[in-house]
FIVEXKE-937898 format. One line per field, with one value per atom (N, C-alpha, C): residue in one letter; z, x, y. Coordinates in steps of 0.1 Angstrom, whole numbers, always signed. Layout:
N
fiba <- c(A, ...)
up <- c(Z, ...)
east <- c(X, ...)
north <- c(Y, ...)
END
This chain:
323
fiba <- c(X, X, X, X, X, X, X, X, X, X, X, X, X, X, X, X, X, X, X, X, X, X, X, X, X, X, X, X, X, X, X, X, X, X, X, X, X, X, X, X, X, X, X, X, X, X, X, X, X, X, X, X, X, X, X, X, X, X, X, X, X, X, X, X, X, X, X, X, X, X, X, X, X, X, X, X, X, X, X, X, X, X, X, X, X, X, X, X, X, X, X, X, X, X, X, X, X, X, X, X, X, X, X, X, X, X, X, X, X, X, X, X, X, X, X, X, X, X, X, X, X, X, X, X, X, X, X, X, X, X, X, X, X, X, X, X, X, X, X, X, X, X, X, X, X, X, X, X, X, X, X, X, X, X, X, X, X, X, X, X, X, X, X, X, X, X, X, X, X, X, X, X, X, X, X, X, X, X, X, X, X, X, X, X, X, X, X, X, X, X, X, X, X, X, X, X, X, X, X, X, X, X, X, X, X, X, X, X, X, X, X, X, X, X, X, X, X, X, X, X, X, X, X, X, X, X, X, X, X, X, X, X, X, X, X, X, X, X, X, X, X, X, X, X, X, X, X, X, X, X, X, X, X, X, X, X, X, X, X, X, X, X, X, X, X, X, X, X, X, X, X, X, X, X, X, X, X, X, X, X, X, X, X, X, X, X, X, X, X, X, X, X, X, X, X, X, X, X, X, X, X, X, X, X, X, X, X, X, X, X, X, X, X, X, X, X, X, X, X, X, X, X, X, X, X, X, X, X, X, X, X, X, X, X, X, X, X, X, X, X, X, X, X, X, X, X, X, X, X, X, X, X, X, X, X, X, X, X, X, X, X, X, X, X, X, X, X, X, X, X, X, X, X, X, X, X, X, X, X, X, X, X, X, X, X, X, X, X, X, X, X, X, X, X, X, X, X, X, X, X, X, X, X, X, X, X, X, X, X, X, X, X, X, X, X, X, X, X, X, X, X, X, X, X, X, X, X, X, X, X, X, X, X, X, X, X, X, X, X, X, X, X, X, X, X, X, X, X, X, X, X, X, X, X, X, X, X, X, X, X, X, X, X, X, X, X, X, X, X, X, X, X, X, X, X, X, X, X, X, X, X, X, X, X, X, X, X, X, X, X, X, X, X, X, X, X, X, X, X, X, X, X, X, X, X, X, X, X, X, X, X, X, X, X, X, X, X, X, X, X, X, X, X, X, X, X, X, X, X, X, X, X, X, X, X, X, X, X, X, X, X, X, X, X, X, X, X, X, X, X, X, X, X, X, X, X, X, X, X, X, X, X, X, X, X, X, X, X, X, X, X, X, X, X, X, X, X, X, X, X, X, X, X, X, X, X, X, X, X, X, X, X, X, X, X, X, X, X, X, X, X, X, X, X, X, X, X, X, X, X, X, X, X, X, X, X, X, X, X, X, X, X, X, X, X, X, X, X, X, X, X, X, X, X, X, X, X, X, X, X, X, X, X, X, X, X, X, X, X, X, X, X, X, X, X, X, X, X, X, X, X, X, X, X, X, X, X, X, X, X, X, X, X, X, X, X, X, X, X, X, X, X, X, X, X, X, X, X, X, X, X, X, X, X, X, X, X, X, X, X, X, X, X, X, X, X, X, X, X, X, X, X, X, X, X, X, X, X, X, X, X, X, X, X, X, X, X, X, X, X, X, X, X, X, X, X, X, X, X, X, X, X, X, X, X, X, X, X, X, X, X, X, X, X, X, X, X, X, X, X, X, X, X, X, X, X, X, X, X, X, X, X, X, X, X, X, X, X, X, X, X, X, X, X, X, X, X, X, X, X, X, X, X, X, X, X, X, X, X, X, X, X, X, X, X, X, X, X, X, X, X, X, X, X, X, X, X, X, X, X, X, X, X, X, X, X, X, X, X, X, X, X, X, X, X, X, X, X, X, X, X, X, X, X, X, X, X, X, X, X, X, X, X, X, X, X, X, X, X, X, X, X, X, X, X, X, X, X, X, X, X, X, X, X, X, X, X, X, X, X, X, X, X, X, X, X, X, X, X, X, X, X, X, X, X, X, X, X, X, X, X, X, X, X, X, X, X, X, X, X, X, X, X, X, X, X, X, X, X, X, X, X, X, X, X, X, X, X, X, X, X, X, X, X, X, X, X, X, X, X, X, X, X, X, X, X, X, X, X, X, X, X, X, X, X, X, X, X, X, X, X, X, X, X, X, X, X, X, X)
up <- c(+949, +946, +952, +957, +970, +955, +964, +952, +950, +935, +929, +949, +945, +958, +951, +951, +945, +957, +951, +964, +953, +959, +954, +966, +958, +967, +960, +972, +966, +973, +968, +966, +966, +978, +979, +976, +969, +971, +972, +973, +982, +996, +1002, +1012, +1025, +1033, +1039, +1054, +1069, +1076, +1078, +1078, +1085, +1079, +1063, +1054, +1057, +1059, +1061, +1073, +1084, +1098, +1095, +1087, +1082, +1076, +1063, +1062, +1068, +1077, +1084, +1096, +1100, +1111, +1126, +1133, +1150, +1152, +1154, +1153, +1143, +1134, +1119, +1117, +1121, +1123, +1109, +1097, +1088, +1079, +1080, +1071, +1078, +1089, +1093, +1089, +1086, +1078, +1064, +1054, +1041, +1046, +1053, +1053, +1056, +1064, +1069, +1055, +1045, +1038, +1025, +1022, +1009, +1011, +1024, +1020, +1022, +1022, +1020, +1031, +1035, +1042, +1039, +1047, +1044, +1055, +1054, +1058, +1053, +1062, +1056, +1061, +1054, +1061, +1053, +1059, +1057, +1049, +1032, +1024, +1015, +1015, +1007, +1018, +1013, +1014, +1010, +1013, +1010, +1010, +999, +1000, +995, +1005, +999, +996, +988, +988, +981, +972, +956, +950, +936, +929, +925, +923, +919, +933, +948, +959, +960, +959, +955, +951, +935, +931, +931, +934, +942, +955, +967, +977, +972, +965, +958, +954, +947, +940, +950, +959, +970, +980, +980, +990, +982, +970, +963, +962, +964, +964, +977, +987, +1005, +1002, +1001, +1003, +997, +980, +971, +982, +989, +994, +1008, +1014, +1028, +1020, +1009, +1005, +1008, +1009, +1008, +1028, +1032, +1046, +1049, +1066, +1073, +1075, +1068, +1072, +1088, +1084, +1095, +1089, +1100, +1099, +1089, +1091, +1084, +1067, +1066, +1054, +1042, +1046, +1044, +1038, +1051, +1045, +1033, +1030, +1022, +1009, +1012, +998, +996, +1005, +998, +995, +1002, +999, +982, +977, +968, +956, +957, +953, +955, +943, +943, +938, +938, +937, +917, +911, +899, +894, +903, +897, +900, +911, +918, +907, +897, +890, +882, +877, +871, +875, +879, +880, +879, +885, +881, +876, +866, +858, +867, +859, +870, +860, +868, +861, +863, +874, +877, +885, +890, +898, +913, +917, +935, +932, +947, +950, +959, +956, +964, +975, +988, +996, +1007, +1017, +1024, +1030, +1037, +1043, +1040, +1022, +1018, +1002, +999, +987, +988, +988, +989, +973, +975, +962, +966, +949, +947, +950, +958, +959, +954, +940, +930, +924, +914, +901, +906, +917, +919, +923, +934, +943, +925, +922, +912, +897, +897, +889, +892, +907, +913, +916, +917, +912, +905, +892, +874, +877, +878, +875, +883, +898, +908, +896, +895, +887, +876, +868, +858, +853, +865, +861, +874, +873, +877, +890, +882, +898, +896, +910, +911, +922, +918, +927, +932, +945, +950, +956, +956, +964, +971, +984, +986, +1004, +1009, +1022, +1028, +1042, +1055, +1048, +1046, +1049, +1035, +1026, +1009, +1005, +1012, +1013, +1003, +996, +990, +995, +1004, +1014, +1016, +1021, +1021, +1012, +999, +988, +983, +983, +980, +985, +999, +1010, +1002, +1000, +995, +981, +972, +962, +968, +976, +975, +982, +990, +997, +984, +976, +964, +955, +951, +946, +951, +964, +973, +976, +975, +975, +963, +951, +937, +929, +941, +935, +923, +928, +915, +918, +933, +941, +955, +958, +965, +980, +980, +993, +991, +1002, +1005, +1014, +1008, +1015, +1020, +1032, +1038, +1042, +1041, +1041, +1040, +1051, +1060, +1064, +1063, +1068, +1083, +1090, +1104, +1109, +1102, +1112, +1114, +1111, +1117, +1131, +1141, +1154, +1157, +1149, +1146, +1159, +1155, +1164, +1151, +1162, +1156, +1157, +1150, +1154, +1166, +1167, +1176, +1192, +1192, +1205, +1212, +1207, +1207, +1214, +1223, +1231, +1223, +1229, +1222, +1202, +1200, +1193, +1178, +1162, +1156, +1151, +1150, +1147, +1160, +1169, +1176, +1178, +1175, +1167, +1157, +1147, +1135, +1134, +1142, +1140, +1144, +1151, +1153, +1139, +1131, +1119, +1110, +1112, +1101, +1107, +1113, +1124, +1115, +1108, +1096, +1083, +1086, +1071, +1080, +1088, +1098, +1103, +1104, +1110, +1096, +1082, +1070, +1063, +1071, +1069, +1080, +1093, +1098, +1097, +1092, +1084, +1075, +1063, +1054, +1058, +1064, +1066, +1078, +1090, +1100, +1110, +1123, +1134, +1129, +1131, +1130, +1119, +1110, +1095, +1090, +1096, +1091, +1103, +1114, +1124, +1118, +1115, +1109, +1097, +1083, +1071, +1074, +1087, +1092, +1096, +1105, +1108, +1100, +1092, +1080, +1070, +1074, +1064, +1047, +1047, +1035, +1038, +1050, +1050, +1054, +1050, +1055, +1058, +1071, +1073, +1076, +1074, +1070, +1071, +1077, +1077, +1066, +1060, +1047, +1049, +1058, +1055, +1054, +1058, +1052, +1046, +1031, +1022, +1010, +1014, +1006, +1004, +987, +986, +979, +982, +977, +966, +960, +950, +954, +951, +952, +941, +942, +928, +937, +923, +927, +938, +944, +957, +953, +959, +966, +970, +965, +975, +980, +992, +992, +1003, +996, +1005, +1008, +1024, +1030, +1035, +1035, +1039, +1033, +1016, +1012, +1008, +1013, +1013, +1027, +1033, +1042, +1040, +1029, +1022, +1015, +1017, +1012, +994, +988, +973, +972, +980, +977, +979, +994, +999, +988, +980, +967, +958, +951, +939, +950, +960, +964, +963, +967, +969, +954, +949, +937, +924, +928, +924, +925, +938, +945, +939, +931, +923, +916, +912, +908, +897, +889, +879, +889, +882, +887, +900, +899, +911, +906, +917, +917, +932, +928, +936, +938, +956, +950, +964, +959, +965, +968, +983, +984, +996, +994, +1003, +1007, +1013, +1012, +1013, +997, +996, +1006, +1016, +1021, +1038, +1042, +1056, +1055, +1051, +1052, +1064, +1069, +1083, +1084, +1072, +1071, +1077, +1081, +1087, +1083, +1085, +1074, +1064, +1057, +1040, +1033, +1042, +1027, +1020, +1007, +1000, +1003, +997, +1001, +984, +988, +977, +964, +979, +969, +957, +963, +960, +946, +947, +937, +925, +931, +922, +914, +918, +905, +896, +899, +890, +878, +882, +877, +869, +873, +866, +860, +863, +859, +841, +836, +819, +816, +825, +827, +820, +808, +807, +813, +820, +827, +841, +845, +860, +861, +869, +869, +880, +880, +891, +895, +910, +910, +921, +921, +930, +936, +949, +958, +965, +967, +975, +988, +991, +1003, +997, +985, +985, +985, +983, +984, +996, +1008, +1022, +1025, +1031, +1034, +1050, +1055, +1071, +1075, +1087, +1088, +1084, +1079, +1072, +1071, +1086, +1092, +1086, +1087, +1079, +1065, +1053, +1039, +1046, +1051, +1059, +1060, +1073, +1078, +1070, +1062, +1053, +1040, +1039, +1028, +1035, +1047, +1058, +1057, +1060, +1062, +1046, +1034, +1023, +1020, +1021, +1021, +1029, +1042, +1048, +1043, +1040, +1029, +1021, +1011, +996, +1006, +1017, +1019, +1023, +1032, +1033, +1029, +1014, +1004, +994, +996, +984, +993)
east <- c(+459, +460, +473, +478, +484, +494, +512, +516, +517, +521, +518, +527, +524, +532, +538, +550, +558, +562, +562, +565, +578, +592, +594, +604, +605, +611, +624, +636, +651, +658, +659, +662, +680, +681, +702, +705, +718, +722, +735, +743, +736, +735, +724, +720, +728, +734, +748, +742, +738, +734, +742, +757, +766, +769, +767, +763, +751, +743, +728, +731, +733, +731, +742, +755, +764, +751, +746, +736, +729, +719, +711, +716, +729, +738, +729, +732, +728, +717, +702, +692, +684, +689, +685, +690, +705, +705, +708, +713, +719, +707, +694, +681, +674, +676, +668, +678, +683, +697, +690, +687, +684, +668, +664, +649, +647, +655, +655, +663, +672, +678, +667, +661, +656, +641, +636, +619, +614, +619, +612, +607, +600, +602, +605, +612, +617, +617, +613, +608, +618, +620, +628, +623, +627, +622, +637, +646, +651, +661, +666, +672, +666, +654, +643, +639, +646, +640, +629, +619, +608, +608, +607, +609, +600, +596, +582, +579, +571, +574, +572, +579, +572, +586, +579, +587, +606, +607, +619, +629, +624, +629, +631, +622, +624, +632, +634, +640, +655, +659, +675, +677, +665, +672, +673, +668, +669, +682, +688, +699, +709, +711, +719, +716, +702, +705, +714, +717, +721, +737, +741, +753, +762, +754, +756, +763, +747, +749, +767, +765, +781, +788, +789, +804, +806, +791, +797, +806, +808, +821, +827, +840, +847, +852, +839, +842, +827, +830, +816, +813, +803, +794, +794, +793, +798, +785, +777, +773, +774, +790, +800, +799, +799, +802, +788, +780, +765, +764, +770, +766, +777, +790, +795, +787, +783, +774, +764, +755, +744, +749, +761, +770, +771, +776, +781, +768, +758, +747, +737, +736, +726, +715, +701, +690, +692, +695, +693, +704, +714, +727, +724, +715, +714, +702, +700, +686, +692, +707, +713, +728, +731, +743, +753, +766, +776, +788, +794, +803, +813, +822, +830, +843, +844, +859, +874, +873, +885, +891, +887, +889, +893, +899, +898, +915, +917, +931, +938, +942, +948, +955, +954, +962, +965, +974, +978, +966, +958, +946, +933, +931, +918, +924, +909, +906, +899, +904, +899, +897, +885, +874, +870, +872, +861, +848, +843, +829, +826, +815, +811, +820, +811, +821, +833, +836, +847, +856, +853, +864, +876, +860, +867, +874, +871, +878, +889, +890, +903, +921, +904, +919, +924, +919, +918, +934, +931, +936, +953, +950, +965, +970, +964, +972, +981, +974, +980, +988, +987, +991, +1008, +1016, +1026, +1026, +1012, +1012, +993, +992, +975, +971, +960, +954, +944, +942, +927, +921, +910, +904, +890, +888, +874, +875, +859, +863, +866, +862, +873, +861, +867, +854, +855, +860, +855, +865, +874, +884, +895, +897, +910, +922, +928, +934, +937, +925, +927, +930, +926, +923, +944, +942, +960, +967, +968, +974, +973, +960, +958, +966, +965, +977, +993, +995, +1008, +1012, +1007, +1004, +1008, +998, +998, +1006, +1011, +1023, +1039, +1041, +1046, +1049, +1035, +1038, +1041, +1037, +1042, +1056, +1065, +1074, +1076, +1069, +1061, +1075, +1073, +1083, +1091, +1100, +1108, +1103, +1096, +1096, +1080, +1080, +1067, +1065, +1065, +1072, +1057, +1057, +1042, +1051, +1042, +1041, +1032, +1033, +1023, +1026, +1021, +1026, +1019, +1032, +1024, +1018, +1006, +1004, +990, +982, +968, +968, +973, +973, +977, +981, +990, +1004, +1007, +1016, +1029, +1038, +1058, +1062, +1071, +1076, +1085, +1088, +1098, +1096, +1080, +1074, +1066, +1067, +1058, +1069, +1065, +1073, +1080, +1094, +1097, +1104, +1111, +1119, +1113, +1116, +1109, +1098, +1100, +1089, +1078, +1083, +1070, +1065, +1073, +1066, +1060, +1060, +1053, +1042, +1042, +1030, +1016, +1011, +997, +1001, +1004, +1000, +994, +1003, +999, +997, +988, +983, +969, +966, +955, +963, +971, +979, +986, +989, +994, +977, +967, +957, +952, +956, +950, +963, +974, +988, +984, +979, +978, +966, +955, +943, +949, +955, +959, +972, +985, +992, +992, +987, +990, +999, +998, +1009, +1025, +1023, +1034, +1045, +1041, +1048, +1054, +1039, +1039, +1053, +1054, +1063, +1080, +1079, +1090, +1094, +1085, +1087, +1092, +1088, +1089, +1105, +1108, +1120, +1133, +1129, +1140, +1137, +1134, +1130, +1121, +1116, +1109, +1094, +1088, +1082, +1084, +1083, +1094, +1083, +1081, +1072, +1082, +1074, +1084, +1076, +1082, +1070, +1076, +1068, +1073, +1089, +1087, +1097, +1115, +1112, +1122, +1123, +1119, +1117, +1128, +1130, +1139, +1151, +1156, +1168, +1169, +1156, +1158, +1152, +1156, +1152, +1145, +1132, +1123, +1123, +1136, +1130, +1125, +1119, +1108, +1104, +1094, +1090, +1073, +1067, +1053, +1050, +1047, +1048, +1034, +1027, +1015, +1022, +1013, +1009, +996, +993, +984, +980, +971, +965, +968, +972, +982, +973, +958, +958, +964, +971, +979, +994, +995, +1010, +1008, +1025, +1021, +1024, +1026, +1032, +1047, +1049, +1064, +1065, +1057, +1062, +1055, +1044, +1043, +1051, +1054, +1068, +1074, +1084, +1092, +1091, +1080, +1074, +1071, +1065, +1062, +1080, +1088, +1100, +1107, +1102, +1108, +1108, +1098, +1094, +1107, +1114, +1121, +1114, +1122, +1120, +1117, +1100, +1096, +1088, +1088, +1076, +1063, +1055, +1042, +1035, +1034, +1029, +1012, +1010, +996, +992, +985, +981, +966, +966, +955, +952, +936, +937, +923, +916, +902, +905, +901, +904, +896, +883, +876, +880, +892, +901, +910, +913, +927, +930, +944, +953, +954, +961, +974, +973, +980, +979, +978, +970, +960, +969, +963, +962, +977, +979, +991, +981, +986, +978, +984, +969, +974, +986, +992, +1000, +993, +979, +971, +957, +955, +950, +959, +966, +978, +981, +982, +987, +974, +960, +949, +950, +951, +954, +965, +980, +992, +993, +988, +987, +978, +968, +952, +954, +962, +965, +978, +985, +998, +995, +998, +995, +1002, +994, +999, +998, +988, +986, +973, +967, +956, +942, +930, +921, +913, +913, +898, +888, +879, +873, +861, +862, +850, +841, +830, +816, +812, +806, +795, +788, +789, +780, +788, +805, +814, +819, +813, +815, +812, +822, +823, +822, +819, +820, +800, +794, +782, +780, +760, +752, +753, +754, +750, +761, +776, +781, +783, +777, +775, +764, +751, +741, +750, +755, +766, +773, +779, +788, +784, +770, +762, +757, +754, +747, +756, +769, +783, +780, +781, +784, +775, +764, +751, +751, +760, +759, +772, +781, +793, +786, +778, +775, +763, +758, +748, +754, +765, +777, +783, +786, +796, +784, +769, +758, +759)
north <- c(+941, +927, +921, +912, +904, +895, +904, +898, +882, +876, +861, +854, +843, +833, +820, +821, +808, +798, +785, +774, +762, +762, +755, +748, +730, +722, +719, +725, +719, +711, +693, +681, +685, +678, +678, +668, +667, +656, +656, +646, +634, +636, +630, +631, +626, +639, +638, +643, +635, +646, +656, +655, +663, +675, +678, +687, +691, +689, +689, +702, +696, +703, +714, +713, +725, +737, +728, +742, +748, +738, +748, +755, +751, +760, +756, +761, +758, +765, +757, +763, +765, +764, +762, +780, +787, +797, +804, +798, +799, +799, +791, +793, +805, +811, +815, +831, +834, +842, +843, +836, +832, +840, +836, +844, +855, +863, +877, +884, +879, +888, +885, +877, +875, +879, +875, +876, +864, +846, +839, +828, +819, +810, +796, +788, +781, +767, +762, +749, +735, +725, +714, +698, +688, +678, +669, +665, +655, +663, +662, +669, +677, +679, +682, +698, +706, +725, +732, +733, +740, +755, +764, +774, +780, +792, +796, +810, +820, +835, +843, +853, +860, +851, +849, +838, +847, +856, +859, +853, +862, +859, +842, +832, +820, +814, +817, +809, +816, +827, +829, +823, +821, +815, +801, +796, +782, +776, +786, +787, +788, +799, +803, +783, +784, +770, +758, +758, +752, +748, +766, +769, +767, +768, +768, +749, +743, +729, +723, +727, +725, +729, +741, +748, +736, +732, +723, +707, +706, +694, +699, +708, +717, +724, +731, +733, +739, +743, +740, +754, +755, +769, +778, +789, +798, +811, +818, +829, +839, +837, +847, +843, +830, +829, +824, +822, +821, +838, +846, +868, +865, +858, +866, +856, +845, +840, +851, +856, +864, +882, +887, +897, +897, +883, +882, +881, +873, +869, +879, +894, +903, +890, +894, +886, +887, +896, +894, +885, +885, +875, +860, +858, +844, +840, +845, +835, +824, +829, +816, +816, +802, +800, +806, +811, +817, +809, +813, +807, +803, +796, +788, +796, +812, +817, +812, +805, +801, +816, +826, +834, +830, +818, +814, +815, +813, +815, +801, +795, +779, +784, +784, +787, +774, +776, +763, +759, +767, +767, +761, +761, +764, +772, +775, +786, +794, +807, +819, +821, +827, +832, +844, +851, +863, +863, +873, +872, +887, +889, +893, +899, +909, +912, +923, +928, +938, +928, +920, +909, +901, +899, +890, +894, +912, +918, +916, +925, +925, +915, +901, +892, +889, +889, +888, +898, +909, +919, +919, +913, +910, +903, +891, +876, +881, +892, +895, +912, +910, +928, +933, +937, +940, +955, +958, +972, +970, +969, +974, +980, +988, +995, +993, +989, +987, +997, +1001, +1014, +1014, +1016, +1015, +1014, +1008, +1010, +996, +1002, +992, +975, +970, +952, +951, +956, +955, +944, +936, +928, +928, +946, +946, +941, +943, +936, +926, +916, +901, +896, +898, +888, +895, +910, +911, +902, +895, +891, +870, +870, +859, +853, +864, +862, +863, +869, +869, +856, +853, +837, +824, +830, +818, +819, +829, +830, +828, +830, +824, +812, +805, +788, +781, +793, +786, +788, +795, +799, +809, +819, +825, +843, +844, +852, +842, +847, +845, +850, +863, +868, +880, +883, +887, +902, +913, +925, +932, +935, +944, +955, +964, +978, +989, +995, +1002, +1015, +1029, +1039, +1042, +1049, +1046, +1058, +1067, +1075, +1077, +1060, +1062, +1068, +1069, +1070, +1083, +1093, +1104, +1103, +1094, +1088, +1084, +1090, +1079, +1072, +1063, +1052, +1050, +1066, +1068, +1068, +1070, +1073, +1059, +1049, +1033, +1023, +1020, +1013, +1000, +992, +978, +984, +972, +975, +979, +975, +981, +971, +955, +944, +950, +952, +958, +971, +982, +994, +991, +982, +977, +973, +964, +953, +959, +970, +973, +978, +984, +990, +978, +967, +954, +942, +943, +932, +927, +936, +931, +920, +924, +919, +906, +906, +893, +889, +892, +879, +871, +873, +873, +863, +867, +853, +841, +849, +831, +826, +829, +820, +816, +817, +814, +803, +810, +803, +788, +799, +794, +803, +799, +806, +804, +792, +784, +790, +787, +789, +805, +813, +825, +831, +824, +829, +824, +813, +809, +818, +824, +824, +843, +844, +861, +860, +852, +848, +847, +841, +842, +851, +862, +871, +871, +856, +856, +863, +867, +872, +890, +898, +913, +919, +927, +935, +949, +958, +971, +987, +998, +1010, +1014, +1023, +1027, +1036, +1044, +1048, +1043, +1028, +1020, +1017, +1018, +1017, +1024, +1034, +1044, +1036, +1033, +1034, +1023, +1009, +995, +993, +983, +975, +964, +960, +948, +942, +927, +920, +905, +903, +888, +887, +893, +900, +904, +895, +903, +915, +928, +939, +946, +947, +950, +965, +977, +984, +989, +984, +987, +1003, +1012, +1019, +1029, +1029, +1041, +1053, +1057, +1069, +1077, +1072, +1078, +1083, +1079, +1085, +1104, +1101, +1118, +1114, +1121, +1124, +1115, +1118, +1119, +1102, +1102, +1084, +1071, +1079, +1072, +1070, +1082, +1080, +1070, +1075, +1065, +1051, +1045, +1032, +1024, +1032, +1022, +1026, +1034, +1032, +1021, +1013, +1002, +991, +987, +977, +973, +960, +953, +937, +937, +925, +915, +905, +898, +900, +913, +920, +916, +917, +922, +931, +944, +957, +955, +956, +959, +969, +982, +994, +990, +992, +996, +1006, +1014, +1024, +1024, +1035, +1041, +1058, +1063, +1079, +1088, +1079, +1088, +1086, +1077, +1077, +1085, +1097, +1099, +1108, +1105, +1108, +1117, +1126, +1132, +1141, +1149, +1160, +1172, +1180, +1191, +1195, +1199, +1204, +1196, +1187, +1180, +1167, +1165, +1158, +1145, +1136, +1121, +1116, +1106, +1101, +1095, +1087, +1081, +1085, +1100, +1108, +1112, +1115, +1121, +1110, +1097, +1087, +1085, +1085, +1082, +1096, +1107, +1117, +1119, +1112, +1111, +1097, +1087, +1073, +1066, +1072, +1067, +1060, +1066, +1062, +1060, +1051, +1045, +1032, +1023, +1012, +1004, +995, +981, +983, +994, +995, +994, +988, +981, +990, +994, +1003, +995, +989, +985, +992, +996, +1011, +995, +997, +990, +993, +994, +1001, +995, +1005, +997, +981, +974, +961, +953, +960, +949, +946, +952, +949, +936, +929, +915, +913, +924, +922, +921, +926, +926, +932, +930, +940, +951, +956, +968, +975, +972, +981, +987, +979, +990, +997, +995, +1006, +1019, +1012, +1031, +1038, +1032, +1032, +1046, +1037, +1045, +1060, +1056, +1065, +1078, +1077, +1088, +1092, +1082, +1084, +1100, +1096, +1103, +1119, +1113, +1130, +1139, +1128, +1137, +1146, +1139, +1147, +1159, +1154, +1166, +1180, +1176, +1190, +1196, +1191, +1192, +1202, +1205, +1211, +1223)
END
């Protein structure tokens, strides 16, 4: 038996062509996106969406068309950002509305938002917590959204300054061996954490606010010795730390901080058999009160499809090697 077929019609308003043509993107490339992930077809005449298909698939692209349309007040749809609505929007969550937690982040740019329940744990958790830990892989956007708070805290006078920090031996390479002085031995390490300041900031500002030191970029092992108060502190890539460059780092913390670790336990650099820091720190802290875990997956990938696929694919051949 041929499963049920639902047809339903969703009425925009108000009726804006320039919103209009935002949702359906160039080509109608953005509906035609909504069809390949959900199942449904979709047809339009004017503001009025026709969506057609098995009724659950339905009435979430319904919803999701609903939520696209609200987001073009605000700014104009992108490929990109249509994946992180349906990233965000599993089909069981899109049947009803999502609450309005107040989980976004005000930045000079815009507002950056959680997208589902880990993003939006995670910020819950920055906002209010003094040391956090993000964990998971490359696209899961621990990272950005860290970078995002410290931005907004930044502009609220919440800290004074804004500390990145990065250990340098993705490349199994030294600082000592990289051409140009140390802002440019630095910067391929945190060139992620600087493209995520000037969306947010800007060229302009973020070059100035580097300049006068309110913004500090730093390899870890400059680190030894200081005190961070009222200071943002993000470290980027810290399953590449050893034991030691952990203690050191989160020692650093000073009154009116806020620390935030993030890593992926399944990239690590190091060089054989020494342990990672960050490995070490969920073992030794895990029931530390007032430090915060947030663990992220292949569905919190905010980058293309294809990557939770691979992602899961490696996952998969790990545990098959490991039996």
């Amino acid at each position: 038996m041929p499963p049920a077929r639902a047809e339903t019609d969703v009425r925009l308003e108000p009726a804006d062509n320039e919103r209009l043509a935002s949702l359906c993107g160039p080509l109608d490339q953005h509906l035609r996106q909504l069809e390949h992930r959900l199942g449904v077809e979709i047809t339009t005449r004017g503001n009025v969406f026709q969506v057609l298909g098995e009724p659950t698939p339905v009435k979430a692209a319904s919803e999701i068309i609903r939520k696209l349309y609200a987001s073009t007040g605000e700014e104009s749809l992108t490929a990109e950002r249509v994946h992180l609505f349906l990233q965000a929007s599993e089909i069981e969550e899109c049947l009803e509305p999502e609450p309005d937690n107040g989980e976004s982040v005000k930045v000079r740019r815009g507002v950056v938002r959680g997208r589902g329940r880990n993003q939006t744990a995670y910020l819950r958790a920055v906002r209010s917590h003094d040391v956090n830990f993000g964990i998971g892989p490359a696209g899961t956007g621990k990272t950005y959204l860290a970078v995002a708070c410290a931005v907004e805290a930044l502009e609220t006078d919440r800290v004074t300054r804004i500390v990145l920090v990065r250990p340098a031996v993705e490349a199994g390479e030294r600082l000592g061996f990289l051409p140009g002085d140390l802002q440019q031995k630095v910067d391929p390490y945190l060139r992620p954490l600087f493209d995520a300041l000037h969306e947010m900031l800007g060229y302009d500002r973020t070059a100035k606010l580097v300049d006068r030191n309110i913004i500090e970029v730093a390899p870890l092992a400059y680190m030894r010795g200081r005190t961070l108060n009222e200071s943002f502190i993000i470290l980027d890539e810290a399953q590449n730390t050893s034991v030691a460059q952990m203690k050191m780092f989160l020692t650093r913390i000073g009154f009116g901080s806020t620390a935030v670790v993030t890593g992926d336990v399944t990239q690590i650099d190091l060089p054989g058999g020494q342990r990672s820091g960050l490995c070490h720190a969920l073992d030794v802290l895990r029931s530390v009160k007032g430090i915060t875990w947030t663990w992220f997956d292949s569905k919190d990938v905010v980058r293309h499809p294809m990557v939770s696929r691979i992602l899961d694919a490696y996952h998969a051949a790990d545990e098959d090697a490991s039996e």
